[in-house]
C-alpha angles and dihedrals in degrees: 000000000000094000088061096048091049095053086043091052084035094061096031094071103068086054092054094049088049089053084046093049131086143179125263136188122204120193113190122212149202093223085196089053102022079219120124125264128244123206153072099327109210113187125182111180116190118195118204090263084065083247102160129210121178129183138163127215130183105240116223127188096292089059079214124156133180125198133154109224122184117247119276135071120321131197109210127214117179119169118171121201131198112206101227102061128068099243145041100278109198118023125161131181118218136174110220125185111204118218099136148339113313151157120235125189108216123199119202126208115225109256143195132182124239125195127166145130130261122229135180137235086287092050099243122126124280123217127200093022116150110236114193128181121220129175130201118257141037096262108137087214091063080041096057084041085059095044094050085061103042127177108331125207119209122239128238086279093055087250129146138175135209103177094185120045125162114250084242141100101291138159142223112214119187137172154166133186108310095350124083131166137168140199130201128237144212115157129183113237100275094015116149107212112199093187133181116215121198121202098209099158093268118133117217117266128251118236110248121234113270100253118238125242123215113185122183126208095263095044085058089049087051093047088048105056085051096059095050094040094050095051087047091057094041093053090049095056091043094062094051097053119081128244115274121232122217130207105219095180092055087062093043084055102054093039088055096056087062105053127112116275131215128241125247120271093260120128126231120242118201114238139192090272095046101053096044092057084042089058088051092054127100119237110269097039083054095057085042082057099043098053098053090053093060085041086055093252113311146058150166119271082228092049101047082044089068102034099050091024093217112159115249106250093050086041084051086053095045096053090042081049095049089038088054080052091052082234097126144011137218130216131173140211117196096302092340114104123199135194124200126179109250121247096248090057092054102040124081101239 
């Protein structure tokens, strides 16, 4: 008999979940643009059990997603990645509170990732120092950026990591005991920052009021007869000089000599040394490894993305990872990012 009750209670509970669940459709938006957004779609929901469900959608033209979630209060993460940049390039955080089907607009706001390592005055690494983000405005969307990542401590290696930062002005503020030091941000949607903060006992600055201006009538006639006076004598002066000619291949040229190189065709062997730092590193650093010496020795960040599909942010943490073990090194030209494997590494010693 209660073997019967228990299977009963047992089968009815997929059918409880299935009356508590609606639909619900996501649109994701540019809110710069109010024009939807393409990519690789992440979602982590968290329930206030702590309960967790994570999915990915390719997103099409629509930017349209569909998902049946059970009643009750939802924290949304949304991050959107393109392929061809280093880092996750549109994230948002909502709050949703499911009583029913229903259809949300979601705006992102455009994102880069930021690692780096604090030093003090004398330039070594400083562990224990408390690294904060802080971004410029009173918009409660920076604010739930800040609070998402929250007050960071650095490693043993003085390291820290923000995957997700506003392209915004926005700060990194560190400190540790006496000694405080700040440096200022502007990323580029999908950036990765390798930066490099120095406590040096300054506090942050405070951002000065916005002066007011106060122009009276004869101050705006003034203004006004030197903008015109000044296009007229820019256009003037325009007309008389003759046309410059630009020589496009000398550019090509010198861009050229600047451009990553590839290795020779020789293979690398593993040696003693090799495998025994291979057999220290975690999974995913091992496979990073791995790759790029089957690559000899470099590669491109795009390229090891496809090839291993680890998601940005954790492939981000894996090279900072590699780069604190002095494993491997990163170089960049222009928005190609490049990783090579270092020459201790490689040498026998």
């Amino acid at each position: 008999m209660r073997l019967a009750i228990l299977l009963a209670l047992l089968l009815s509970l997929p059918l409880g979940y299935a009356q508590e669940s609606f639909q619900q459709t996501f649109i994701f938006l540019n809110p710069d643009t109010l024009q939807p957004v393409t990519g690789i779609a992440s979602l982590l929901f968290v329930d206030e059990q702590g309960g967790r469900i994570t999915s990915e959608y390719l997103l099409g033209n629509e930017s349209r997603v569909s998902f049946a979630l059970p009643t009750g209060s939802w924290h949304l993460m949304v991050t959107v990645n393109d392929r061809d940049t280093n880092a996750d390039d549109y994230a948002s955080f909502r709050t949703l509170e499911v009583t029913g089907a229903k259809d949300h607009q979601i705006g992102l706001l455009s994102v880069g990732s930021v690692s780096g390592v604090v030093v003090d005055s004398q330039g070594k690494v400083v562990e224990g120092a408390l690294v904060r983000m802080q971004c410029l405005g009173s918009n409660e969307v920076l604010r739930s950026f800040e609070a998402e990542a929250g007050d960071l401590i650095t490693d043993e290696f003085g390291s820290f990591i923000i995957p997700l930062v506003p392209t915004r002005s926005c700060r990194l503020l560190g400190s540790k005991t006496a000694e405080v030091g700040f440096l200022e941000l502007r990323l580029e949607p999908g950036e990765y920052l390798n930066a490099r903060l120095s406590l040096n006992e300054q506090k942050a600055p405070v951002d000065p009021p916005e002066p007011v201006m106060d122009y009276t009538p004869l101050g705006l006639i003034a203004l006004l007869f030197l903008v015109l006076g000044g296009g007229y004598y820019f256009l003037a002066r325009k007309n008389r000089e003759p046309p410059k000619v630009h020589h496009v291949t000398h550019k090509v040229s010198r861009s050229s000599k600047h451009s990553p190189q590839k290795t020779d065709s020789k293979t690398i062997s593993l040696t003693p040394k090799m495998r025994a730092i291979l057999n220290t590193l975690q999974d995913n650093e091992r496979r990073t490894v791995e790759f790029l010496l089957e690559e000899r020795g470099r590669a491109r960040f795009s390229k090891v993305f496809y090839k291993l599909l680890i998601p940005k942010t954790t492939l981000s943490r894996v090279i900072f990872a590699l780069e604190s073990k002095k494993i491997i090194e990163t170089r960049k030209f222009g928005k190609v990012r490049e990783l090579k494997l270092t020459e201790w590494f490689l040498s026998e010693k």
